[in-house]
VOGU-3710 file (C-alpha; in Angstrom, 3 decimals, decimal comma):
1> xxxxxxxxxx> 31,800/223,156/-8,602  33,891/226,005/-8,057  34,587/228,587/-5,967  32,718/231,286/-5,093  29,413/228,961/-4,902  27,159/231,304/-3,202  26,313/235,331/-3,397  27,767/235,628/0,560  30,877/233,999/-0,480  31,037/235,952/-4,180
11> xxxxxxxxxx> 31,018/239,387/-1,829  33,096/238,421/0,906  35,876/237,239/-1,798  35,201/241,366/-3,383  36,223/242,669/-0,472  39,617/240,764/0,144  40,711/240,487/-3,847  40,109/242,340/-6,850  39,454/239,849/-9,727  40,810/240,049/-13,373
21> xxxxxxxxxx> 38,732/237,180/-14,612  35,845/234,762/-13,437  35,644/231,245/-15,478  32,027/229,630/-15,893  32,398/226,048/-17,418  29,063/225,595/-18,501  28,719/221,569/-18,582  25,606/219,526/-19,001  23,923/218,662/-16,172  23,767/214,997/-17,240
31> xxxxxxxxxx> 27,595/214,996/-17,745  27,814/216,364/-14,274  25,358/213,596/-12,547  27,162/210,630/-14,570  30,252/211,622/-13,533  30,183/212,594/-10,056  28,099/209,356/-9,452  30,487/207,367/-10,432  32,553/207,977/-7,316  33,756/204,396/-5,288
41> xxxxxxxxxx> 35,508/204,777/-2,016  37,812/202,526/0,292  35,901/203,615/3,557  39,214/202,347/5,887  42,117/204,102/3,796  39,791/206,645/1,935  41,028/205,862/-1,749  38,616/207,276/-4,329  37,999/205,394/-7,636  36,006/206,914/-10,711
51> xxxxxxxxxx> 34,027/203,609/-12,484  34,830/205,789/-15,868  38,419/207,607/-15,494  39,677/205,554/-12,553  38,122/202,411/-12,206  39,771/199,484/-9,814  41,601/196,909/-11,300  38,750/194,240/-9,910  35,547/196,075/-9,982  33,827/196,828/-6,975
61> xxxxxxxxxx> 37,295/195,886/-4,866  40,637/198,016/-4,119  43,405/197,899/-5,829  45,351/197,423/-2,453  43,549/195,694/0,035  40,747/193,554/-1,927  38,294/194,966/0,060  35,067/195,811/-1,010  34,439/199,385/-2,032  30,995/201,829/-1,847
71> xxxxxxxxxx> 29,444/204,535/-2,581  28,537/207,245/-0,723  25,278/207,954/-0,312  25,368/211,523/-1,501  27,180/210,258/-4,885  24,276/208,057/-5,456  22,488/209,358/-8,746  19,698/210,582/-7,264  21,535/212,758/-4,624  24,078/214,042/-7,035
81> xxxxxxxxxx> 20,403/215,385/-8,878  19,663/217,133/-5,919  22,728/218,636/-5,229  23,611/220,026/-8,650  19,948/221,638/-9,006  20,582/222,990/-5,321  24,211/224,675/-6,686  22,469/225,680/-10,000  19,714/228,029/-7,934  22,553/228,940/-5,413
91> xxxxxxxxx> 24,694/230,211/-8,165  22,565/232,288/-10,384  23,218/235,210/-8,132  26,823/234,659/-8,785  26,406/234,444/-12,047  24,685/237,619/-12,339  27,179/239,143/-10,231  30,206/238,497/-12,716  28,288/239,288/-15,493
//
């Protein structure tokens, strides 16, 4: 998810910049889900692991400390759902903006 995400922030980036070129990646929303929900943190240090393109080397640990890692509760599947249907009404206007 990129920037500008909303119309407010599409027009308010108009009237500091003039833009050449606007880039929508146009991904599949299951791509999307299964990767961002596979998101482990180290809550103490903050370390992010990706199960798929950065797992630990012990899964479910870090790779420093041995201590247990989790997941957020707004990278759970289910959330990530919610959020990227949320950012797909949200953006349409933006979208039709840069048309």
């Amino acid at each position: 998810m990129g920037f500008p995400r909303t119309l407010g922030q599409a027009e308010a980036l108009d009237r500091i910049c003039e833009l050449d070129l606007v880039i929508n990646l146009n991904i599949p929303f299951e791509t999307l889900k299964d990767r961002l929900s596979a998101r482990w943190i180290h809550p103490a240090s903050g370390r992010v692991y990706n199960m798929e393109f950065n797992p630990p080397r012990v899964h479910g640990m870090d790779d420093i400390t041995g201590e247990p890692l989790i997941q957020q509760e707004d990278d759970k599947p289910e959330a990530v759902a919610v959020k990227l249907r949320k950012y797909k009404d949200a953006a349409k206007p933006v979208m039709e903006l840069y048309k």
